[in-house]
N, C-alpha and C positions, 0 to 999 in steps of 0.2 A: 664262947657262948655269950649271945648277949641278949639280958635278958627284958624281958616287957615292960614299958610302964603303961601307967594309968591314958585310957580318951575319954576327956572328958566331954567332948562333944562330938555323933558322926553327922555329918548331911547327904542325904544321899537320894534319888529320884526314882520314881518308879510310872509305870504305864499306868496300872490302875491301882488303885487304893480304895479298900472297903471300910465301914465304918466300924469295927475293930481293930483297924490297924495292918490288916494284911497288906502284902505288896505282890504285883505279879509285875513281867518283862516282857511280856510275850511282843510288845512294839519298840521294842528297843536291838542296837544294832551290835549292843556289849554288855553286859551282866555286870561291870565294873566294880567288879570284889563289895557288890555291897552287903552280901551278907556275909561274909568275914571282917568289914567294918562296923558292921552294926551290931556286932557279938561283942566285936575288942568293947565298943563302946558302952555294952548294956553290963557284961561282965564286970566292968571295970567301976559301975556305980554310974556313969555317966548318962548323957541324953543323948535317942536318938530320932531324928526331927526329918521326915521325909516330905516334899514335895511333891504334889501331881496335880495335872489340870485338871480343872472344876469340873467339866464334863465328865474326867473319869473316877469319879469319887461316887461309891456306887455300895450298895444296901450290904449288908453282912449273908454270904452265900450264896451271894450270887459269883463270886470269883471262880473260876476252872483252877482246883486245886494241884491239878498239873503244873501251872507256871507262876503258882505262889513259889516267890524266891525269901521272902522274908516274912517269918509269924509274925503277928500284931504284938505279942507279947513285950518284944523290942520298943516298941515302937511309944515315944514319952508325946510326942505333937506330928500332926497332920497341918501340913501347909499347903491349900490351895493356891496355885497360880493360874496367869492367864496362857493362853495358848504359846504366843511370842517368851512366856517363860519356859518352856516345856519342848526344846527344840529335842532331835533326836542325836543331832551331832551339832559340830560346830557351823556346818555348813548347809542342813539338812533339816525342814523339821518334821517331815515323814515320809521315808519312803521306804516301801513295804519289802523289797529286795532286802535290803540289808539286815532287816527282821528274821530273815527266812518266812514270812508270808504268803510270798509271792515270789517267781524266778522269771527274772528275764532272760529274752536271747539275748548272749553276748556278742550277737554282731551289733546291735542297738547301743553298744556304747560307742563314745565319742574316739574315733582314730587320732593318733599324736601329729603334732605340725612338725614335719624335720626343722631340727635344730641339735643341738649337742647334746641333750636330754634324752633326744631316740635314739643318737647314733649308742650313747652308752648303755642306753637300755635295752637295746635290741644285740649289742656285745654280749652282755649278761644271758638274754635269752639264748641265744646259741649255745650257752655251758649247761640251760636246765637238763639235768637227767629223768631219764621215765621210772616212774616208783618212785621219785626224791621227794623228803617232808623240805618245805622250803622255808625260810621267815625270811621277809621283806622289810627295811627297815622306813624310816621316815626319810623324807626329802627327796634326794635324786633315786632313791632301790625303788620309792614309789611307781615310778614307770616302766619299770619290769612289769607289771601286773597290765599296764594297758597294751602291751607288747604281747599277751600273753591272747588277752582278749581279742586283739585286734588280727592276731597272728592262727588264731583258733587251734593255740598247743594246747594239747590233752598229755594225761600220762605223769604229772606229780603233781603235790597239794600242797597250795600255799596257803602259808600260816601268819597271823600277825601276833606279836606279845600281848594285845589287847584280849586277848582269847579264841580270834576269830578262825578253822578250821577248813579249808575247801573254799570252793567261790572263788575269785578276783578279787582283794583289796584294794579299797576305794584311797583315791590320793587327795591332795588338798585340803580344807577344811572338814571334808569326809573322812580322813587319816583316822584307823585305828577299827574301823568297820566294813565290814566284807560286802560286795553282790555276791548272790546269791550261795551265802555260805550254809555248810554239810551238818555244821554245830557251832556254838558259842558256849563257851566254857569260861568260868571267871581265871581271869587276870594270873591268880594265883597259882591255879592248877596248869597254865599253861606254862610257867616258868619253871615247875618243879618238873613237867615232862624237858623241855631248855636245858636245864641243869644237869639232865640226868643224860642229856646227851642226843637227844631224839633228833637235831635236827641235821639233814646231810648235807645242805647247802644256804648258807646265810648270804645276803646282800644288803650291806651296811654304807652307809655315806663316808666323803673319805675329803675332808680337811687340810689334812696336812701329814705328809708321808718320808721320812728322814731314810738315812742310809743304813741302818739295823732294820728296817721294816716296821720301826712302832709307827702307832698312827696318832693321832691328837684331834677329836672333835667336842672335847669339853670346855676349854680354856681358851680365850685369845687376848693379848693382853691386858686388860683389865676387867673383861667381860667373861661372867662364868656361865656357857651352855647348860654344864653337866652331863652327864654320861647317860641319865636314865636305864633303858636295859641292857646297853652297849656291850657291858663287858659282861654279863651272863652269859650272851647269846654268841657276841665273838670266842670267846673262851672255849666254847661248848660245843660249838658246830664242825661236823666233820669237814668242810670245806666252807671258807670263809671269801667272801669277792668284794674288795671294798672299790665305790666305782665316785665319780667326779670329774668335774671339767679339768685341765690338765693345768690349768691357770685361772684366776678369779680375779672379778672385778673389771666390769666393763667387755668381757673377752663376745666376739663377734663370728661367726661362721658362715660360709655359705657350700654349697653343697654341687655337683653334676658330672655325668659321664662317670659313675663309680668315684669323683675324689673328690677331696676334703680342702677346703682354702679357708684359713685364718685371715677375716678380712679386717678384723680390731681384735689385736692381741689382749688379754687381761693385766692387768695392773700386779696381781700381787701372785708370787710362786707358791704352789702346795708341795713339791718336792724338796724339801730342805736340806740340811746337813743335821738338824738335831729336832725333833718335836719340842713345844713349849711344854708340854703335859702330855704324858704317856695313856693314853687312854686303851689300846691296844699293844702289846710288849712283842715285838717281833721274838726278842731272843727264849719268849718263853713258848712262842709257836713250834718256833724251827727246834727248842728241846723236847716239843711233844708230838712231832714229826706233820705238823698240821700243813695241810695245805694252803698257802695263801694266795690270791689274785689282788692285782693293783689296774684296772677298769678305765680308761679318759675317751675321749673323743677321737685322740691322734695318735695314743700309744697305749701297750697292754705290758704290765709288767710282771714277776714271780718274784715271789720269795723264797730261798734257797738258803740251806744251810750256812754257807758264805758270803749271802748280802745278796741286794736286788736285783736279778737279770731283768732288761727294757728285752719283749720276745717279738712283739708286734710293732709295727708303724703303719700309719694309714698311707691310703692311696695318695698323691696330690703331697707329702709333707717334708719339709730338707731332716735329717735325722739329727744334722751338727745346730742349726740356726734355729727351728724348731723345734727341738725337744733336749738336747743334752745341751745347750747356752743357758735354757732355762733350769737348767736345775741347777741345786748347790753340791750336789754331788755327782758323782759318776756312775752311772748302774752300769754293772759287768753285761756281758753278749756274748752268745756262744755265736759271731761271726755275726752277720749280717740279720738284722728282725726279720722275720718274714711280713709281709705286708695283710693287714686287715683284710675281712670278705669285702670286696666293692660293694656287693649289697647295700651294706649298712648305709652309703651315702645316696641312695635310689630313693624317691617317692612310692615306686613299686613295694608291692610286698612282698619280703624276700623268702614265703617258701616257707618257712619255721617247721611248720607240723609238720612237712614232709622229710 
């Protein structure tokens, strides 16, 4: 158990702000736990001090008590900003899709340029199951989602930790907010459904990967990532797919006729013989009989009871000089990989929904 202390201070932002202190969301693309912060914080004796642009600071009752998210009662100071203060993401400063405003067609979004970003996101696609709750994680799981769009698969609901329910999840400095999502639920409620097990297929980014299957995306030498929701969601998910380039730093591809050529190899290995920091615990997977997947450009690999089988190899790749020179270990094989779908290396679209 452990237990609360005191906030003394929360900051937190809203769409519109009445001159009693209400908050509502209704243009915002995440509810960002702010009214379970602005409890801890008023609870607690502390102050809590909301921003919102001047435009929308508006008379008492005029607000749609539908998407008041936060009573005025909380509420110690009102801060007006200007618009450039008031974005709605890091990348965004309003666009009505991610609100649930407004729904776009999804062929209107931007297609991915082949590079080793699609080939492994479009890997990943091929495993979505139909009915699966899915969570997408930050970085390279981001382009599962334009894979999804771009491939026009129906049939399970992806979810982000940020709250967001249905829709495509938006990637880059959009991260953490959905197109045209089904619901937005705060932060918190979405981790307690996480926890509880809800989700059937995770796609997390993948660092660095040892010969027990633990994986390491918090720590690199003297630099600490942190784990953020990492280990809730790996822990929890009925089937886990951690995907990545297969080497980092500088690494180079080009792509035709179904196969894959490494035309500048990367600099530094993500297969190791030991993670720096266990961020993921293989041996507590394979004791809870979890499913794992290991996702790259040129090779797909499992986790098994007995350590890592390499299952796949791309079209175009040597198995000894590309792929098993580069690791520190040795992944078992039941005989020969079978080789990736050529697809994935086509400009073509390779079919998905069907």
């Amino acid at each position: 158990f452990y237990p609360s202390f005191p906030i003394d201070v929360a900051l937190i932002h809203a769409s519109y702000v009445d001159t009693q202190g209400n908050c509502s969301m209704e243009e915002e693309g995440t509810l960002a736990d702010i009214l379970p912060i602005a409890q801890a914080a008023y609870t607690s004796g502390g102050k809590v001090i909301v921003t919102v642009e001047k435009s929308h600071y508006v008379e008492y009752g005029s607000l749609d008590t539908r998407f008041v998210q936060v009573p005025g009662i909380y509420i110690e100071a009102i801060v007006l900003v200007d618009s450039d203060c008031a974005k709605q993401t890091n990348g965004s400063y309003h666009n009505e899709a991610f609100s649930g405003e407004k729904r776009i067609p999804m062929s209107a979004m931007e297609p991915m340029k082949m590079n080793a970003r699609k080939i492994i996101a479009r890997r990943c696609a091929m495993e979505l199951k139909a009915g699966a709750v899915v969570n997408l994680g930050i970085g390279m799981p981001e382009g599962v989602a334009n894979i999804v769009a771009e491939e026009g698969i129906e049939g399970m609901v992806l979810t982000t930790e940020s709250g967001t329910i249905g829709g495509v999840p938006a990637s880059g400095g959009d991260f953490g907010v959905t197109t045209n999502p089904d619901t937005i639920l705060h932060q918190s409620f979405q981790f307690d459904f996480y926890d509880g097990g809800g989700i059937d297929q995770a796609f997390l980014g993948l660092a660095q990967v040892d010969e027990k299957g633990n994986l390491n995306v918090s720590k690199f030498g003297g630099r600490i990532a942190g784990c953020g929701g990492f280990i809730n969601i790996s822990q929890n998910a009925k089937k886990v797919y951690y995907l990545g380039t297969f080497t980092t730093g500088g690494l180079k591809i080009a792509t035709g006729d179904g196969k894959l050529e490494i035309t500048q190899e990367g600099k530094a290995k993500k297969f190791v013989k030991e993670v720096e920091q266990i961020t993921f615990s293989g041996t507590y997977s394979a004791k809870i009989g979890q499913p794992v997947v290991y996702i790259t450009e040129r090779a797909v690999f499992e986790l098994r009871p007995d350590g890592v089988y390499l299952t796949e190899i791309a079209p175009g790749i040597d198995l000894q000089t590309q792929v098993l020179d580069l690791m520190d270990f040795a992944p078992k094989m039941d005989g020969e990989p079978k080789l990736m779908d050529a697809r994935l290396f086509t400009d073509e679209l390779m079919g998905l929904a069907e």
